[in-house]
N, C-alpha and C positions, 0 to 999 in steps of 0.2 A: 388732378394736378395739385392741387390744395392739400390733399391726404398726402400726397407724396413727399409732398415741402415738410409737410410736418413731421413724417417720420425721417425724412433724413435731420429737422432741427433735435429729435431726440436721440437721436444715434448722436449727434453731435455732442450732443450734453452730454449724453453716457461717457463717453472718449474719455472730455475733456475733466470728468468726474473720477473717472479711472485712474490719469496720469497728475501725479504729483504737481504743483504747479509752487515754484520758490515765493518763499514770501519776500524776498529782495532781490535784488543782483548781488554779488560775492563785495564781497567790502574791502573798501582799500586799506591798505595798513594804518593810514594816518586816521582812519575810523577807528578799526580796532583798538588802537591804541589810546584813543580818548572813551573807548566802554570802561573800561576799570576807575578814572576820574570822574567821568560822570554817576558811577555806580555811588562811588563813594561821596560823594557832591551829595546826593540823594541820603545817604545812609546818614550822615552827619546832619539834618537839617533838622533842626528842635525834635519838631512833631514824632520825626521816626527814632531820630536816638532815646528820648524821654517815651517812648512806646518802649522799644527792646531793652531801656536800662530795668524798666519796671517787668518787665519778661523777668528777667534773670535775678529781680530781688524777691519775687513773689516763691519762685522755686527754689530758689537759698532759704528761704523764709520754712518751709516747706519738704527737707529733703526724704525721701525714698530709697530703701537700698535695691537688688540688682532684682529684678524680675517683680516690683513690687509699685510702681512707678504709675500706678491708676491716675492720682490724681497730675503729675504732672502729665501724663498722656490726656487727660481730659482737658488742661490749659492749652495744648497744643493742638488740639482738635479744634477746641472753640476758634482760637487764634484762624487756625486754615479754612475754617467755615467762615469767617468775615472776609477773609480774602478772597472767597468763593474758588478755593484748590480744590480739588476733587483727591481721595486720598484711600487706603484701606485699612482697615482697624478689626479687629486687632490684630499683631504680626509679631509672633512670639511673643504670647500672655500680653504685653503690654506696647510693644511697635508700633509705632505709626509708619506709614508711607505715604509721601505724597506724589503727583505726579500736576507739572506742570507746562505748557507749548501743545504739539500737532496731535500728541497722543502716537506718535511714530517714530521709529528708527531714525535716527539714533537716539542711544536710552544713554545717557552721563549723569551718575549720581553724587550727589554732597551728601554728609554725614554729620549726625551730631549725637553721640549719647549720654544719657539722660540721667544715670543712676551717679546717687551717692553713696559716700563712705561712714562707716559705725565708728564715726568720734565724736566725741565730745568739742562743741565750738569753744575757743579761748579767744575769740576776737567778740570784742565789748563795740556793737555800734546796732543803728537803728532795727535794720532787716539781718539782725542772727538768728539762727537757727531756732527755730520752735519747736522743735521734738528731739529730745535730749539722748543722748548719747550716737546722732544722725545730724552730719555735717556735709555741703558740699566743699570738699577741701582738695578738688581736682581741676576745678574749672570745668566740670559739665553745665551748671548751669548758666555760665556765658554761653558756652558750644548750641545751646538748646536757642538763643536768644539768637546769638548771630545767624543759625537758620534760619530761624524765621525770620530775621530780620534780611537773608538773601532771598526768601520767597518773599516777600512784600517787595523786595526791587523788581524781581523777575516777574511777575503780577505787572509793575507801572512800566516793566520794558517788555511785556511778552510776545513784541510785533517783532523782537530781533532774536526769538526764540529757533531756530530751525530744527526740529527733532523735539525730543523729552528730556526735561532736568525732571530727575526723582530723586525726593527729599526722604531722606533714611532717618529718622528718629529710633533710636536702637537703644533696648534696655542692658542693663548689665553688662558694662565693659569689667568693669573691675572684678575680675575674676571667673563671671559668671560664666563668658564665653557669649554673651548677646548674639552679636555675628557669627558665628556660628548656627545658633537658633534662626533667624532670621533668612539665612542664605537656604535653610534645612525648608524654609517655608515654600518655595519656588516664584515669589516675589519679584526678586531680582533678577532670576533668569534672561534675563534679555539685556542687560546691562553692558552696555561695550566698556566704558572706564568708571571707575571713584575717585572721590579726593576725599582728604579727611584732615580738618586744620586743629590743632590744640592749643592754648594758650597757654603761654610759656613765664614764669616768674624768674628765670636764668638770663635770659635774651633781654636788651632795652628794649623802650618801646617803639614802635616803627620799622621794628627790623622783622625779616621772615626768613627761617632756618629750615634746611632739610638736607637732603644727598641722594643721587640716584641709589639704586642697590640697597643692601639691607643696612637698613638704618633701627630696626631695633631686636634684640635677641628674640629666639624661642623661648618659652619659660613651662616649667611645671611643678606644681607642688606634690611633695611627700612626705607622710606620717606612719613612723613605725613601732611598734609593742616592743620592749625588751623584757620578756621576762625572767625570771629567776626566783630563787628562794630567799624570802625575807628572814628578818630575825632581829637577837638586841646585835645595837651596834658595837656592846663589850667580846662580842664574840662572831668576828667576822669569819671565822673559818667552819663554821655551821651552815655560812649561806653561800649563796651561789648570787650577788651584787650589780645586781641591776644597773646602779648607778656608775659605776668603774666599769663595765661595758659598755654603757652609753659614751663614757667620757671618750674610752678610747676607739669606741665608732666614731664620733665627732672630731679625734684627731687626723684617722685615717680618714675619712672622706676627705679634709682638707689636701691631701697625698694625692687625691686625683689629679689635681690641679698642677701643685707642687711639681708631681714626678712621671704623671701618665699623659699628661698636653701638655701637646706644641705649643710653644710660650706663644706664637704666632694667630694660634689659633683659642680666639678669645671663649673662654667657658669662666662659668660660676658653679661652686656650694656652697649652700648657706644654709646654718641650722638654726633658726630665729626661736623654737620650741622645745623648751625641756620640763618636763611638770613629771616629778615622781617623789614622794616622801611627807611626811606628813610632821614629824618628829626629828627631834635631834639626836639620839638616840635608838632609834627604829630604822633598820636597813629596809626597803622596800619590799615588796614582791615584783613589781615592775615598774617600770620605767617608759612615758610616751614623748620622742623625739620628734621635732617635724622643722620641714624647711621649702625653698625653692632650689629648683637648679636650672641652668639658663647657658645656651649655645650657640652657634651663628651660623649653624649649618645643620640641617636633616641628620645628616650622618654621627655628627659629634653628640646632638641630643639622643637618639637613640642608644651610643652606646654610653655614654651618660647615666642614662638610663638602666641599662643594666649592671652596669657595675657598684652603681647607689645598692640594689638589690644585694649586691654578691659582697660587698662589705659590711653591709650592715647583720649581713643573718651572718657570714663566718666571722666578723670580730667578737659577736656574741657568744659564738659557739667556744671560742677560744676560752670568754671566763664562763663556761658552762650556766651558757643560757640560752634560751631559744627569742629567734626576733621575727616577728610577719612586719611585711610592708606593705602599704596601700597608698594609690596614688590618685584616687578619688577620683578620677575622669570626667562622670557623673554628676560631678558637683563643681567638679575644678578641670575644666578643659585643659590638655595642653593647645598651649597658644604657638603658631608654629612663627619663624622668621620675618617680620613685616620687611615686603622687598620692594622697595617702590620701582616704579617703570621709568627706565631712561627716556622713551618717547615724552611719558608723561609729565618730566621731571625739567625736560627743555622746553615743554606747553606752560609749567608755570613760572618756571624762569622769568618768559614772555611777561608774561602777564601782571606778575609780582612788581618787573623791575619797570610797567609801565606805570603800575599803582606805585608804586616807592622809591626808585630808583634804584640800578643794577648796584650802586654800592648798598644797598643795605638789604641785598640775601647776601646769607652768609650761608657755607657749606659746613658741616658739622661732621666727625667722627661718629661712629655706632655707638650708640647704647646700649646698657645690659637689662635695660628696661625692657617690658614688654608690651604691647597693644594687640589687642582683639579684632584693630583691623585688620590685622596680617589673615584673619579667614576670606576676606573678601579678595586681597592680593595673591590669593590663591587661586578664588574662583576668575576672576577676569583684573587684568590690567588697574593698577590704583597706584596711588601717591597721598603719601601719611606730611604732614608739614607742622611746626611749630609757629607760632605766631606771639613776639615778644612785646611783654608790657611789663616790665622793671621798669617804675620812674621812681628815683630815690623823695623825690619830692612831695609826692602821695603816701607812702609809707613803706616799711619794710617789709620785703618780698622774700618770706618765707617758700621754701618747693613744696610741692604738692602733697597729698597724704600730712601736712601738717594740720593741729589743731586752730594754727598762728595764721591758716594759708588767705589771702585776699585775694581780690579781682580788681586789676585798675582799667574800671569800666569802659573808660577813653579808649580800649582798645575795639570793645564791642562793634561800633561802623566798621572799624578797620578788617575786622573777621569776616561781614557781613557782604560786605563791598569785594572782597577777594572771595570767596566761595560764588557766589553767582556772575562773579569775571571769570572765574575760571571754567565755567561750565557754560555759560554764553560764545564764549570764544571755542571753548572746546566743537562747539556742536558747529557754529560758522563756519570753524577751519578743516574740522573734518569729518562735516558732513557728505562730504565724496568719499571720501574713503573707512565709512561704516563698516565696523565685524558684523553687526547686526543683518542676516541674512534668512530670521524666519520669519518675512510679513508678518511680524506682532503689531498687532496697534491697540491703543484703547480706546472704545468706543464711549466713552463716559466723557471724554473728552472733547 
């Protein structure tokens, strides 16, 4: 009788081992809506802002170009081993991932990447750049601060965790194609949505910008050879002029635009490289042009794409000369359409206008920019957001890619506080209606 008891109490356990059990009841709105003020209540308190402001001066102090980011991935480890995250390393050469909650479905990721730009800093203050001609002058290294600074929340709130936040540390946005790498890893595979926040020197501070749909271009670069026959420059009709077929390639390309798209439908050419000639007198032998070109649709960059090709060798051929083109892939991804998800896009709406108030998002036209998130808005459902910190009062908010560019640090809680609201909420609200359907879990967890 006594055996029997027992085994029916193990059967019991098993069952109840087996079946999911919620870590709460579903939460009322008037909960939800004070998660993103207490996030941020948290994020602003001495201890944690003076932790993540020192995050983000240690890596400015510090910066790394795209797939080369050792040491700031070692700050970022150290960091998630005090928080006792569990995480995997490496993920594409230098990636971190982290994973935080049940270790189960549903998986909602936040983003931050890491790499800097090859310039020279021009801004004169304590924590500038220490390795010269390597600048962060994009706002990665706030990006990198404010994740961590939403996993240290989501660590002191992991009881209203339902599912998995996985925290994306991702090398080389700037051109490298990072995400891409990283997605190429099967890491993320299980991933039901992204968000991905930027700091903005456009936008005041306080305010958060974005738009459903495609909110930033596809982009690709290309570098082409014009050759021909050099010679003296008293005697141009001996050569075959490198240069005067460059020039009038770079006018006809502008014609794409000009005279082959619909004014409707936004496309860019730009030739930001022209390096041939040594001499004032000396016609070249060749000529190396190079540029971006940039569209808001699959269809438009592709044939973009080939007509780049098909002007560039026959304007050449016109002053007899021959042109190859190369469009590096391998080095320079194209980056396709960042599109963000209208589901996703009314989840931060939510969430934003609880942290900030509905009057300060603001919706934004497209830009001819490009992000490397648009690989992940490929693989599964995401939303790309700007996060403004213009205060005239702090100092002059040069954009990004500047030598001039700052970070008005006071926005850092703010970044912090909205990426683990939005992923918190994400997984509460729709945790019943998870894509996630391959019993993935992590058992490290």
């Amino acid at each position: 009788m006594a055996l029997g008891c027992c085994l029916n109490l193990i059967f019991v356990f098993h069952v109840l081992m087996l079946c999911p059990i919620p870590l709460c009841s579903s939460p009322i709105p008037e909960e939800l809506s004070q998660i993103p003020l207490n996030f941020l209540q948290y994020a602003k308190s001495p201890e944690v802002f003076d932790w993540m402001v020192d995050i983000r001066r240690k890596i400015h102090e510090n910066p790394e170009l795209g797939f080369e980011e050792f040491e700031t991935s070692k700050l970022i480890r150290a960091e998630l081993d005090r928080l006792g995250i569990s995480y995997e390393y490496p993920v594409a050469i230098t990636g971190v991932v982290g994973f935080i909650g049940t270790g189960n479905p549903p998986f909602v990721a936040i983003r931050a990447d890491m790499d800097a730009l090859a310039l020279q800093e021009g801004v004169v203050w304590e924590h500038r750049s220490k390795v010269p001609g390597k600048m962060h002058a994009c706002g990665h290294d706030a990006h990198v601060a404010m994740l961590l600074g939403a996993a240290k929340i989501l660590v002191e709130h992991r009881h209203l965790i339902q599912g998995t936040v996985v925290l994306v540390f991702q090398p080389a946005e700037e051109g490298g194609g990072g995400a891409k790498k990283m997605l190429e890893t099967g890491v993320l595979n299980n991933v039901d949505a992204i968000f991905g926040a930027h700091v903005s020197a456009k936008y005041p501070f306080g305010m958060v910008i974005s738009r459903p749909g495609p909110i930033l271009a596809a982009s690709g670069f290309f570098e082409a050879v014009i050759s021909g026959k050099g010679g003296h420059a008293a005697l141009p009709h001996h050569t075959f002029d490198p240069i005067l077929a460059a020039s009038n390639i770079i006018i006809s390309l502008q014609q794409l635009i000009s005279r082959e798209t619909d004014p409707l439908d936004s496309q860019v050419v730009t030739v930001a490289k022209f390096q041939g000639g040594d001499a004032f007198n000396v016609i070249p032998d060749s000529v190396t042009i190079g540029g971006t070109f940039r569209a808001f649709s699959k269809e438009s960059f592709i044939q973009l794409k080939h007509r780049i090709v098909e002007v560039i060798t026959k304007q050449a051929n016109v002053q007899r000369c021959n042109a190859t083109v190369e469009f590096n892939e391998d080095q320079k991804p194209f980056f396709p359409v960042t599109l963000n998800d209208q589901d996703l896009y009314e989840h931060f709406r939510a969430v934003a206008g609880d942290l900030l108030g509905s009057k300060n998002i603001l919706d934004m036209q497209p830009l001819m920019g490009a992000e490397d998130f648009a690989f992940y808005c490929e693989a599964f459902p995401g939303f790309f957001y700007f996060v403004g910190m213009k205060n005239e009062t702090v100092g002059k908010f040069e954009p990004g890619h500047s030598p001039y560019y700052i970070v008005n640090e006071d926005v850092i809680p703010y970044g912090a506080a909205l990426q683990a609201s939005i992923a918190t909420r994400y997984l509460l609200e729709y945790s019943p209606k998870s894509t996630s359907t391959k019993g993935y879990s992590r058992d490290e967890l």
